[in-house]
C-alpha positions in Angstrom: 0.0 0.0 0.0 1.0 3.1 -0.8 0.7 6.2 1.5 -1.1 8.9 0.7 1.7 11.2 2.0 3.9 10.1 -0.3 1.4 11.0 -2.9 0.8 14.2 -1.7 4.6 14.8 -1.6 5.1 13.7 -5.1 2.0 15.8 -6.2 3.5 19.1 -4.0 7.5 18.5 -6.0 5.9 18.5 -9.7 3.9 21.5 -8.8 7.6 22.9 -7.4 9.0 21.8 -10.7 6.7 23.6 -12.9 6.4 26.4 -11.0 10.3 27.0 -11.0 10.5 26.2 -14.9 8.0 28.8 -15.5 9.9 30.9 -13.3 13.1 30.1 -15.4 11.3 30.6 -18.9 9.9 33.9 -17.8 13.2 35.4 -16.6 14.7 34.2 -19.5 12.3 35.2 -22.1 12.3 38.9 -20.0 15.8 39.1 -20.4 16.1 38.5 -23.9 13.4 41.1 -24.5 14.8 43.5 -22.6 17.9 43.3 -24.5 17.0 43.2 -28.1 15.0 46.4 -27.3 18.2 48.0 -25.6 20.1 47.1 -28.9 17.6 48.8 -31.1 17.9 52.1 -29.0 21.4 51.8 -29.2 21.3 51.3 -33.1 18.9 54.0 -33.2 21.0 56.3 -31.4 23.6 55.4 -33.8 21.6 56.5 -36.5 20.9 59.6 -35.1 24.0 60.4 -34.2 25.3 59.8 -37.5 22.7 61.8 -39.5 23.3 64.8 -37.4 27.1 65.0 -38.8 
């Protein structure tokens, strides 16, 4: 027989798991945002800069 704490312990570490995945995928998917905007300011900038000369 199994024991239903077990179950519940299993049950409460894939919740955990997904939870800190999603965590994980969020952060990463921020980050990668946040930079490819900060790279088209910079190139924008660039351009800017460069017409004004």
């Amino acid at each position: 027989m199994e024991s239903p704490f077990l179950g519940i312990l299993a049950l409460f570490g894939v919740v955990l798991l997904v939870g800190v995945t999603g965590g994980v995928v969020y952060l990463t998917l921020s980050d990668w945002r946040d930079r490819r905007r900060l790279e088209d300011e910079t190139r924008e900038a660039r351009r800017s800069t460069s017409k004004r000369k």
